[in-house]
SEMI-815272 format. One record per residue (C-alpha): residue number from 1; residue in three letters; x, z, y. Coordinates in steps of 0.05 Angstrom, whole numbers. Layout:
REM residues N
SITE:zamar:zator:xx:zz:yy
SITE:NUM:ALA:X:Z:Y
...
END
This chain:
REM residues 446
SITE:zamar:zator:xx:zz:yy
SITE:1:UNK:2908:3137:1490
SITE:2:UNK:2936:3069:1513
SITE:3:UNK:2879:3059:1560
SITE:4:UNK:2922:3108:1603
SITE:5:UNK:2967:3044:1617
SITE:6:UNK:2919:2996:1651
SITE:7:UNK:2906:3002:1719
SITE:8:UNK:2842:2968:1758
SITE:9:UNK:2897:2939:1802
SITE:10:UNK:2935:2899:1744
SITE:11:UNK:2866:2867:1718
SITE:12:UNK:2844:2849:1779
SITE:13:UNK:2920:2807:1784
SITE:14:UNK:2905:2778:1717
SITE:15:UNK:2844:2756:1739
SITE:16:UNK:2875:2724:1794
SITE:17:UNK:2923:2697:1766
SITE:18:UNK:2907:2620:1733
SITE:19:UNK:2831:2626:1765
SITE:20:UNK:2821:2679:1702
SITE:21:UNK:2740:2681:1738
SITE:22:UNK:2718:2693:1663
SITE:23:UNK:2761:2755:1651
SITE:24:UNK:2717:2826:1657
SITE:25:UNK:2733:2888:1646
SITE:26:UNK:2700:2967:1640
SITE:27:UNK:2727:3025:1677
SITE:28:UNK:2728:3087:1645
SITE:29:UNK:2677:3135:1666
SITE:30:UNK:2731:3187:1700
SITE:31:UNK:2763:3180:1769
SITE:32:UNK:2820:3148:1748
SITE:33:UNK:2804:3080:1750
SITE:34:UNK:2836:3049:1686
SITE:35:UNK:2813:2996:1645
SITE:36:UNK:2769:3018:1586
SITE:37:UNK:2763:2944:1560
SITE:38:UNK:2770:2870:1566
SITE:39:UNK:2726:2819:1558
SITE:40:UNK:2717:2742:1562
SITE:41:UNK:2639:2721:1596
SITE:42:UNK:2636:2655:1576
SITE:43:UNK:2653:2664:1504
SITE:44:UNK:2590:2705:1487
SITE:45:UNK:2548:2637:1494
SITE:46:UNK:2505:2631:1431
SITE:47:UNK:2528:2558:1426
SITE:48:UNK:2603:2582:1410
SITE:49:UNK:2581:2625:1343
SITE:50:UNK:2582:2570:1304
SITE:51:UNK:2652:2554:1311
SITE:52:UNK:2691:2563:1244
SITE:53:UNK:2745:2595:1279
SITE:54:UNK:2699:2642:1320
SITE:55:UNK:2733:2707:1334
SITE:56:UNK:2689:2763:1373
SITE:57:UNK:2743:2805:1392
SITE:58:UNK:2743:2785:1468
SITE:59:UNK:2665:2783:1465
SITE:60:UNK:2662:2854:1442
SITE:61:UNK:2718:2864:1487
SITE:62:UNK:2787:2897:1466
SITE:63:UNK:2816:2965:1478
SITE:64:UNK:2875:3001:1477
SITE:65:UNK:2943:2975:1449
SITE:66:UNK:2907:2899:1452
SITE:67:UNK:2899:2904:1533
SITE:68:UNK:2956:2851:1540
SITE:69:UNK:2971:2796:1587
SITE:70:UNK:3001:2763:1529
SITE:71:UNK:2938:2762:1490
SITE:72:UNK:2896:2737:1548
SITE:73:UNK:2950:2683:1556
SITE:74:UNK:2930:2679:1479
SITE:75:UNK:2856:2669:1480
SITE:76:UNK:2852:2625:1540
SITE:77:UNK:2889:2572:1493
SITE:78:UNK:2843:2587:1436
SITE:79:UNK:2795:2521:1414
SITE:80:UNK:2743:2570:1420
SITE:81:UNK:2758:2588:1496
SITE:82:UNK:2761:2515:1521
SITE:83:UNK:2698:2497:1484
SITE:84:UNK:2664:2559:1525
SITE:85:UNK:2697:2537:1585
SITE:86:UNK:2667:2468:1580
SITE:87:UNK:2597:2496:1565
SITE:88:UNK:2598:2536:1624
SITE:89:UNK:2615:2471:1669
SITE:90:UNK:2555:2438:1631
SITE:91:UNK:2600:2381:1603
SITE:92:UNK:2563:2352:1555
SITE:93:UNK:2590:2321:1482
SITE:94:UNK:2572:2245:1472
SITE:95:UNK:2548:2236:1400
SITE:96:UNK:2624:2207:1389
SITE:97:UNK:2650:2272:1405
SITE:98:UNK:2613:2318:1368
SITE:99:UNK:2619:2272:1298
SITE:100:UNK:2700:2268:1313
SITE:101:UNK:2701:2344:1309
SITE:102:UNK:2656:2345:1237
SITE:103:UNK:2716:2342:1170
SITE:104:UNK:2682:2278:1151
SITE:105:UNK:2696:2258:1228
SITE:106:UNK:2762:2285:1229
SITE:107:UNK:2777:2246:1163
SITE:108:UNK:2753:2182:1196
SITE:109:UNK:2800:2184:1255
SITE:110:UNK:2852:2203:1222
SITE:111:UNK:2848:2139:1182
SITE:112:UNK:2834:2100:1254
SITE:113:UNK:2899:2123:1272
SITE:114:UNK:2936:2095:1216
SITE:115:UNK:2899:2034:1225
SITE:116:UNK:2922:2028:1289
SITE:117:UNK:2991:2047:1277
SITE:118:UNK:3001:1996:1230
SITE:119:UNK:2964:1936:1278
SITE:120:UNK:3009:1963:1336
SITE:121:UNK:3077:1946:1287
SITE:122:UNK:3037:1880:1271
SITE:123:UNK:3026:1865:1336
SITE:124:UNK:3090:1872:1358
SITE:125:UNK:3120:1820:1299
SITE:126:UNK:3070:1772:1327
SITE:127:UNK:3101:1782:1397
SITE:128:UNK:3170:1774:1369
SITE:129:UNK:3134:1704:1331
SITE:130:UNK:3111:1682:1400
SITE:131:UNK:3163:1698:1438
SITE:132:UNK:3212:1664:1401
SITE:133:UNK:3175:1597:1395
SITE:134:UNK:3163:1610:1323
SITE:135:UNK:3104:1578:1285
SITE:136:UNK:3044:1619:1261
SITE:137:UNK:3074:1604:1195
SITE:138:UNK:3131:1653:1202
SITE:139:UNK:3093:1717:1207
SITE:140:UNK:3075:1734:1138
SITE:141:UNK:3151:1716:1119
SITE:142:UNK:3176:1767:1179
SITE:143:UNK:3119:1826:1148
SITE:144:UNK:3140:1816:1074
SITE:145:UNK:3218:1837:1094
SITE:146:UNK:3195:1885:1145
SITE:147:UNK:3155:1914:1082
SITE:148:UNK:3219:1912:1040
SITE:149:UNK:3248:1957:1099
SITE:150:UNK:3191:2017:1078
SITE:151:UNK:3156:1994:1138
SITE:152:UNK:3081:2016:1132
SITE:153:UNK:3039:1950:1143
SITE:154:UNK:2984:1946:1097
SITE:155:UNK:2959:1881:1070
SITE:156:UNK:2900:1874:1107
SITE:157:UNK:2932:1830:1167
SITE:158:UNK:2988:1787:1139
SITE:159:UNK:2969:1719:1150
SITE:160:UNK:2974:1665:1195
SITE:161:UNK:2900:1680:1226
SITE:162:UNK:2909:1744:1249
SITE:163:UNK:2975:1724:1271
SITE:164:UNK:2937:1685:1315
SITE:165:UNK:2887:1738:1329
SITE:166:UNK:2941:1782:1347
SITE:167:UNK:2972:1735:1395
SITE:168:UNK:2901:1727:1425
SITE:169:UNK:2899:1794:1441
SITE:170:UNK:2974:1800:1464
SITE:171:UNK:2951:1747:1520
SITE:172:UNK:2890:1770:1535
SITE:173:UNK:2924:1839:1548
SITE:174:UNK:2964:1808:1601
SITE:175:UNK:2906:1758:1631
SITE:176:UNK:2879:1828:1650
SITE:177:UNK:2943:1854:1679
SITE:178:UNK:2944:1797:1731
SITE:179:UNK:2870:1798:1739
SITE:180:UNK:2883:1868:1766
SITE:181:UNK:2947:1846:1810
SITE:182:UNK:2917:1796:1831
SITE:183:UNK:2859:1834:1866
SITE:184:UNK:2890:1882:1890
SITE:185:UNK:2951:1841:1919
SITE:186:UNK:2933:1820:1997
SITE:187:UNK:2973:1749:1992
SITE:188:UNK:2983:1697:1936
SITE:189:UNK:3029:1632:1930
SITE:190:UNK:3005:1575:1880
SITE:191:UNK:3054:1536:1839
SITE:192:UNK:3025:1467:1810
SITE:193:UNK:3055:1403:1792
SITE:194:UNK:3040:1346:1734
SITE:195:UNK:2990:1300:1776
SITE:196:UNK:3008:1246:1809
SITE:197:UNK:2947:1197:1804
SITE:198:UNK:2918:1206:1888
SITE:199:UNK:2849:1194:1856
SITE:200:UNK:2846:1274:1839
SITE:201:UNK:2862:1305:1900
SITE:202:UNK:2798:1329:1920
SITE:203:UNK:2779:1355:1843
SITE:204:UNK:2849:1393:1833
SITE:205:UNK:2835:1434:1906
SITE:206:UNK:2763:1462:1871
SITE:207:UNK:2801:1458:1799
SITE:208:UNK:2852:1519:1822
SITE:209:UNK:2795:1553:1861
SITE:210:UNK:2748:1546:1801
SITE:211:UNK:2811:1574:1769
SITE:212:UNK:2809:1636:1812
SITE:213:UNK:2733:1644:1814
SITE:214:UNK:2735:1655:1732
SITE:215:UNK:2790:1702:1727
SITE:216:UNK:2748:1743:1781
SITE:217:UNK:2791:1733:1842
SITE:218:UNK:2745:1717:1903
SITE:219:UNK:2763:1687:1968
SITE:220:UNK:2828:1659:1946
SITE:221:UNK:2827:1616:2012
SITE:222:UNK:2837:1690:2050
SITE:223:UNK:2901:1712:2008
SITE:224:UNK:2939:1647:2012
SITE:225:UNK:3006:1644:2031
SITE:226:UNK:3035:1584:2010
SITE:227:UNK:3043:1524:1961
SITE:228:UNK:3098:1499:1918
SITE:229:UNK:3092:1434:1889
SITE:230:UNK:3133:1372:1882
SITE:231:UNK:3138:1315:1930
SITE:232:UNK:3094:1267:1905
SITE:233:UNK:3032:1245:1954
SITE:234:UNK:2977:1271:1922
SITE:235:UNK:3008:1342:1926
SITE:236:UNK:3042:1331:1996
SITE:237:UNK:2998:1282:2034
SITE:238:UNK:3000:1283:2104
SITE:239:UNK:2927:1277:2116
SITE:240:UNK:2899:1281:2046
SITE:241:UNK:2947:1318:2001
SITE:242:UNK:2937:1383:1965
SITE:243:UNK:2970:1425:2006
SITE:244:UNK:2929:1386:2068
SITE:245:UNK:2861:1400:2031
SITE:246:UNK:2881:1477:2018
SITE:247:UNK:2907:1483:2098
SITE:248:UNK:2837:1463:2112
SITE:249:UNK:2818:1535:2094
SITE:250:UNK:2881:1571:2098
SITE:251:UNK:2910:1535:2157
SITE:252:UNK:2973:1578:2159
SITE:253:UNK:2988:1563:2087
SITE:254:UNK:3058:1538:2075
SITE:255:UNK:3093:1500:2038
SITE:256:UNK:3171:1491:2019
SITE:257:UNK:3218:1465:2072
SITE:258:UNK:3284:1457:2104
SITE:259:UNK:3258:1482:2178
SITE:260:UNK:3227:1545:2143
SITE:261:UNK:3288:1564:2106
SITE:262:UNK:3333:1564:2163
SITE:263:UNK:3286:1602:2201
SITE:264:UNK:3287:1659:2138
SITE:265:UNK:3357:1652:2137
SITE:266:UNK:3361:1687:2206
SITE:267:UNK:3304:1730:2211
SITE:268:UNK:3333:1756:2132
SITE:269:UNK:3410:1760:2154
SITE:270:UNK:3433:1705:2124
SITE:271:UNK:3470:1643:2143
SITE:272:UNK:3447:1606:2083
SITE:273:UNK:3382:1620:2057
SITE:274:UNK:3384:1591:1989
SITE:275:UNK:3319:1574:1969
SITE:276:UNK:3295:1600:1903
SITE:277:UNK:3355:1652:1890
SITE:278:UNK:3306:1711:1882
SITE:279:UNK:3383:1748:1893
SITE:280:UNK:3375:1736:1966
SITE:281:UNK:3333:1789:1983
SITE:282:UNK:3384:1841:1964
SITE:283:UNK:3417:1808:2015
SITE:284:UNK:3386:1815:2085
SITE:285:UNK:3427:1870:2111
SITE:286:UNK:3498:1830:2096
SITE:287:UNK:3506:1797:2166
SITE:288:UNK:3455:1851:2201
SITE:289:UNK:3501:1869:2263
SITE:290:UNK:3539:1925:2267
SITE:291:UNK:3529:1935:2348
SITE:292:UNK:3464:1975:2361
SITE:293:UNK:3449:1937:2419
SITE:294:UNK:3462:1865:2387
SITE:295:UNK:3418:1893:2320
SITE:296:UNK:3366:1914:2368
SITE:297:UNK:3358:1837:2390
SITE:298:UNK:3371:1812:2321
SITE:299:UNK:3313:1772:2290
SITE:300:UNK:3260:1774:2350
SITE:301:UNK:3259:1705:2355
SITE:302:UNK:3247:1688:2282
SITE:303:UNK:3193:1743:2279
SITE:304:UNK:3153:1713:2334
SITE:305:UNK:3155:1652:2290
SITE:306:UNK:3127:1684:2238
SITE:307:UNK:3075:1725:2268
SITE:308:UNK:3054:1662:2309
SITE:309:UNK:3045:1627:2244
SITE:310:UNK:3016:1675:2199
SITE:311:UNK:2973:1708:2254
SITE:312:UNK:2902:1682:2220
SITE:313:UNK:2923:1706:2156
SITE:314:UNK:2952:1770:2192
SITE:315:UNK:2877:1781:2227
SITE:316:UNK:2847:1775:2160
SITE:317:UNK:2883:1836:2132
SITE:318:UNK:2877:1881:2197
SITE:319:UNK:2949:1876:2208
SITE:320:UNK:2965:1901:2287
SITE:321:UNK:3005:1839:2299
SITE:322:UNK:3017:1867:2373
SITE:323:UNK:3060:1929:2325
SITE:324:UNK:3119:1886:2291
SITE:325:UNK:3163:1874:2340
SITE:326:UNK:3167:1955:2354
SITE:327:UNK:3161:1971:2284
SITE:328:UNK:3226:1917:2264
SITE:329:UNK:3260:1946:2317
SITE:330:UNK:3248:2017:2295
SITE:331:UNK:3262:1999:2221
SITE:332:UNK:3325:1970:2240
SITE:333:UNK:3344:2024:2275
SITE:334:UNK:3326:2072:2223
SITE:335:UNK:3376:2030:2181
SITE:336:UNK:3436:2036:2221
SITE:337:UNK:3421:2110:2236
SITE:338:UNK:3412:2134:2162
SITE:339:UNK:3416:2078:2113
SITE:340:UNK:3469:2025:2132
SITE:341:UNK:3518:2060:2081
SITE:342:UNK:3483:2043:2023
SITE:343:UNK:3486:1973:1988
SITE:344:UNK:3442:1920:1998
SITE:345:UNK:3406:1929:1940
SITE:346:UNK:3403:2005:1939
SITE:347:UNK:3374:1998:2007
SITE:348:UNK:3318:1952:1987
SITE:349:UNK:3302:1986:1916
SITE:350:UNK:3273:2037:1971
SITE:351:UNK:3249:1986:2019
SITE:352:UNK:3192:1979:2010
SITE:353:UNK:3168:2053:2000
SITE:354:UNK:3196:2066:2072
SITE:355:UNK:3163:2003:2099
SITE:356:UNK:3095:2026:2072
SITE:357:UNK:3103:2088:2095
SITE:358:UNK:3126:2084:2162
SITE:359:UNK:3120:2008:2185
SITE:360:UNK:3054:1987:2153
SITE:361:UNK:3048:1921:2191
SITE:362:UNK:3114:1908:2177
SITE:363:UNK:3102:1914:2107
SITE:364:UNK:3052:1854:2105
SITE:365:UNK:3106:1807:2144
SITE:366:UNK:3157:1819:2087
SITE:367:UNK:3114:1815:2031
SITE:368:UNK:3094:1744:2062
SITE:369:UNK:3157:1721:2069
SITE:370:UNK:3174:1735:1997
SITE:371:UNK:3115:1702:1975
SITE:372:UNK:3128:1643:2018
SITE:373:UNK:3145:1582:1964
SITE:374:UNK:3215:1568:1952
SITE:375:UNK:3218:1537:1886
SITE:376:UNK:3179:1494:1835
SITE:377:UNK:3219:1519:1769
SITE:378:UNK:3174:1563:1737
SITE:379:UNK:3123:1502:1734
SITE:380:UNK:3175:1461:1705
SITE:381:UNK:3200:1516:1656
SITE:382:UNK:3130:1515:1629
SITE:383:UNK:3123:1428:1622
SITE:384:UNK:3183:1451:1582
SITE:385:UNK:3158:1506:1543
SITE:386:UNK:3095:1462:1511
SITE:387:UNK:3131:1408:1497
SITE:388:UNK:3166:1452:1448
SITE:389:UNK:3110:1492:1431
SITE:390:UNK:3059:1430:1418
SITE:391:UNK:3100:1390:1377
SITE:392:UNK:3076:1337:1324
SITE:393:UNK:3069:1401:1274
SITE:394:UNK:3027:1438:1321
SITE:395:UNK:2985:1393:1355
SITE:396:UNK:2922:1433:1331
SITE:397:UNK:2941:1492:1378
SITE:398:UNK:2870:1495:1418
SITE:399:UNK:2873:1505:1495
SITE:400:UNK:2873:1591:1500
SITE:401:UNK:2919:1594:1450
SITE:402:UNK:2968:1557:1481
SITE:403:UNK:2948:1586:1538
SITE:404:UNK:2963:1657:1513
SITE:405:UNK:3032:1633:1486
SITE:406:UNK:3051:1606:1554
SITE:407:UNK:3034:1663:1581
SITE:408:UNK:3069:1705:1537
SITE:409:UNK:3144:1661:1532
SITE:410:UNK:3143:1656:1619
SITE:411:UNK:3106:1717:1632
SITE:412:UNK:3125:1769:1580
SITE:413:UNK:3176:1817:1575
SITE:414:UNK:3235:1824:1532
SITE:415:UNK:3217:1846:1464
SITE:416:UNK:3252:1913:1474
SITE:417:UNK:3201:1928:1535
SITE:418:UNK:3149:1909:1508
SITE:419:UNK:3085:1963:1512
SITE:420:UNK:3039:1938:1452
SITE:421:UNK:2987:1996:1473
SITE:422:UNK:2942:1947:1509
SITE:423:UNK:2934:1886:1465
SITE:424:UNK:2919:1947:1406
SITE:425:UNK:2855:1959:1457
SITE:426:UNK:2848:1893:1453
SITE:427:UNK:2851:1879:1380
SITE:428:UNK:2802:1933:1363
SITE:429:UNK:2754:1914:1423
SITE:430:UNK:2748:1854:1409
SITE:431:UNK:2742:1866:1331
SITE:432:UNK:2672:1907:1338
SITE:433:UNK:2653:1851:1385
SITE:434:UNK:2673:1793:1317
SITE:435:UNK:2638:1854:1272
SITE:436:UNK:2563:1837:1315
SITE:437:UNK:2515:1876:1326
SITE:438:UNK:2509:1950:1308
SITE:439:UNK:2572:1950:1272
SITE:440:UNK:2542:1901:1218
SITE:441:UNK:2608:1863:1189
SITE:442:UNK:2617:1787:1217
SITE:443:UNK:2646:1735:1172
SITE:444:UNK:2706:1745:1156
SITE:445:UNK:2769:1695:1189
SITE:446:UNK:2824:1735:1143
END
């Protein structure tokens, strides 16, 4: 019959195919070699029986007409399969998994996920709340004519204390996202101002490392690249200023100045190296020159400046110092050879991929240089931003909160990038933690 169709050689290029290793067959008894039947190993566990769609057609094996690639293709994909495949492996099922897959289970997440749905459209009002400078006040207005518009948002959340809650967990969200850059970053730059009594100069140094020590960032002192701060003598004491006290450990830390920009404004290809225009570094290549042999002298000098300066720092990070002047020379190069069509800032979207990539002590002298301090803005931006936020009508705001709104209105994306995903995690995280222990309820603050 149709067993007359399947030769040994075609099995044996299923099984190949896709690492098929749990595909068998049965040759018919005769010379001819053909495939009497298929069958699947693992899927004769005992363990898979009990599987309400357990089918033992492959564990019997099939025959004739049903000797198909297509239904191999077919059962590999089968719940039942990838269960077998995953006892054979020896992965084991937490408790979690194992009640997720019961109806009751199944039931259970299913309303989870419309929880969540509903928290993630919340959360993202309370965004919109924060972002805008809006009071806590606002949000049950903003729910009530979203809720007009057919949007599904329950009743459970609308008021001002989850608001709050939710804008809690919006911050905390990104606290973690810089926690995480922050580690893994090689250099920082610090940005302080709003002290001006000289008595505190000592306290705010271990203030902003005490800072650094609790979000879990150790050995600031060795990642230091510079401080911005403004001019007043507690911050810029020659002897016993700030950014004296913090040289102390970093001593190639920098701060802000006139000699420093003109010395970027070369090395970078600029005349005027406007400090603070984040626009410049789209820039560096405008007055690169256009003679090979002048573009191969460009820069050296300004580079030794650097490297002599930075050279602790440098050490710290295992950068071959005794490699940049090759490597700028090569990169530059490179750029005249393949690149120096392009536009400035198509050039340096790609940058620093080909820096990391083929000049990886290079990399670690331009990533300095745009952390080097160039502006005090930000810091004022945010004096600006609380006096706003913590007006006479919200003078109750505690410290985190206004903390999380800060970081939020400086930090925080527009609205129409914003990924609520994380502070969702959040929300519900911190939720069993409110619930205590062994999911026994917590007061409620609803």
């Amino acid at each position: 019959m149709a067993v007359k169709g399947l030769k040994e050689e075609t099995a044996k290029k299923w099984i190949s195919e896709n690492n098929r290793s749990w595909l068998e067959y049965d040759l018919t008894p005769d010379a001819s070699r053909l495939v009497e039947r298929l069958r699947c190993r693992v899927c004769s566990d005992e363990r898979v029986r009990a599987l309400r769609n357990y089918s033992n057609s492959f564990v019997e094996g099939i025959t004739g007409s049903g000797m198909k690639k297509d239904n191999v293709k077919k059962h590999s994909r089968t719940e039942m399969h990838v269960k077998a495949i995953a006892l054979s492996r020896g992965v084991k099922r937490t408790l979690s998994e194992i009640y997720s897959s019961t109806p009751l289970g199944k039931a259970f997440k299913k309303s989870n996920s419309d929880e969540e749905s509903r928290v993630s459209k919340l959360i993202e009002i309370s965004y919109m709340v924060a972002k805008e400078e809006l009071p806590f006040s606002k949000f049950p207005s903003v729910c009530k004519t979203e809720k007009r518009h057919k949007v599904p948002l329950g009743t459970k959340y609308i008021n001002e204390e989850k608001c709050s809650e939710f804008t809690t967990s919006i911050g905390q969200a990104f606290e973690d996202e810089l926690v995480q850059e922050l580690n893994q970053s090689p250099y920082i730059t610090i940005l302080t101002d709003g002290s001006t009594d000289a008595s505190v100069r000592q306290s705010l140094k271990q203030t902003i490392i005490d800072a650094f020590q609790e979000l879990g960032v150790k050995n600031m002192q060795n990642k230091l690249v510079g401080l911005c701060c403004d001019g007043a003598s507690v911050n810029m004491g020659r002897n016993r200023g700030l950014a004296a006290l913090l040289r102390q450990d970093s001593p190639w830390s920098q701060e802000a100045s006139r000699t420093l920009a003109e010395v970027l404004g070369r090395l970078l290809g600029s005349k005027t190296y406007r400090m603070g225009s984040s626009r410049d570094w789209c820039y560096w290549t405008l007055l690169w020159p256009k003679n090979k042999e002048s573009l191969t002298e460009f820069g050296k000098e300004e580079l030794l400046q650097v490297k002599t300066h930075f050279d602790g720092l440098f050490q710290l990070h295992s950068v071959r110092t005794d490699a940049l002047e090759s490597e700028f020379t090569e990169m530059k190069l490179f750029w005249y050879s393949n690149l120096s069509h392009l536009s400035r800032a198509d050039f340096w979207s790609a940058g620093y991929s080909i820096l990391k990539t083929q000049y990886p002590n290079l990399l670690h002298v331009f990533i300095v240089l745009k952390l080097l301090p160039v502006s005090n803005a930000k810091v004022e931006r945010a004096f600006s931003f609380m006096r706003r936020v913590k007006s006479d009508w919200r003078n109750s705001l505690s410290e985190s909160t206004l903390n999380h709104l800060l970081r939020i209105d400086i930090d925080g994306p527009d609205f129409d990038d914003f990924d609520p995903s994380a502070s969702v995690n959040m929300f519900f995280s911190d939720k069993v933690t409110r619930s205590g222990p062994a999911g026994v309820a917590g007061p409620s603050t609803s």
